[in-house]
C-alpha positions in Angstrom: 81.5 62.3 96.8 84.6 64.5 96.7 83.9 66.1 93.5 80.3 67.1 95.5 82.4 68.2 98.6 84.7 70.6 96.1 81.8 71.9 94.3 79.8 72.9 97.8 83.2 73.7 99.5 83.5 76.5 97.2 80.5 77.5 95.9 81.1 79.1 100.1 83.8 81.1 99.2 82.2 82.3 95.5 79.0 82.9 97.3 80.4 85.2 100.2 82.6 87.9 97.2 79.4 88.2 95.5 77.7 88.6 98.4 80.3 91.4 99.4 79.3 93.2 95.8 75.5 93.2 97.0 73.3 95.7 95.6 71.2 96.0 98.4 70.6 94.6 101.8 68.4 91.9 100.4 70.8 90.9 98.2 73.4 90.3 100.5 71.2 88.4 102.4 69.8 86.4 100.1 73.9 85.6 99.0 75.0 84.5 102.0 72.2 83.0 102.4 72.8 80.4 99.6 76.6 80.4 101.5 75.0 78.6 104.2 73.3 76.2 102.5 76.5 75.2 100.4 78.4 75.6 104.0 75.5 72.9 105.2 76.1 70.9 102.7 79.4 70.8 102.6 78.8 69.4 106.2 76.5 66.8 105.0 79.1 65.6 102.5 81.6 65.3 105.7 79.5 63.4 107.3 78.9 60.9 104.6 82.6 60.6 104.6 83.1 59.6 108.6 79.7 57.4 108.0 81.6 55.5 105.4 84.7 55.1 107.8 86.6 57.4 105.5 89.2 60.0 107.4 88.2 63.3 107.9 90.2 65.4 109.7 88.6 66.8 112.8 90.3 70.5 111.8 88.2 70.3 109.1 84.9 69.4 110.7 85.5 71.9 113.0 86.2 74.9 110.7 83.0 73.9 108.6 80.8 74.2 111.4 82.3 77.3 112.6 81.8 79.5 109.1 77.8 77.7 109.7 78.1 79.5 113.0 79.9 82.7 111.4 77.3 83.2 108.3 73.9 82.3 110.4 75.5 85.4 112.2 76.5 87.8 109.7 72.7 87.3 108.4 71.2 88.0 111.4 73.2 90.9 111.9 72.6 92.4 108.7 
């Protein structure tokens, strides 16, 4: 599970820079698009983590669903 959370976790970040180096409008949707899923996902795997009474700092939970709230609104806006 935490190699899953790392790999989603930053696929985010990766996903965002390219998304910045867009050739067109599309494509900088369709970037940070895929940042939300992995954002989502990286959610899921937080989840998991509190379902299987493992500690998972509530800072955490909360930035995660605040970049879901962040990217659903750069892609609307865009």
């Amino acid at each position: 599970m935490a190699s899953q959370l790392l790999r989603s976790g930053t696929s985010i970040g990766a996903n965002t820079r390219e998304a910045q180096r867009g050739v067109s409008t599309k494509d900088f949707k369709n970037k940070f698009g895929i940042a939300l899923k992995e954002a989502d996902e990286t959610k899921y795997w937080l989840e998991i983590l509190e379902a299987t009474n493992r500690e998972v700092p509530k800072e955490m939970m909360n930035k995660c669903e605040e970049l879901i709230r962040i990217l659903v609104a750069i892609i609307k806006n865009s």
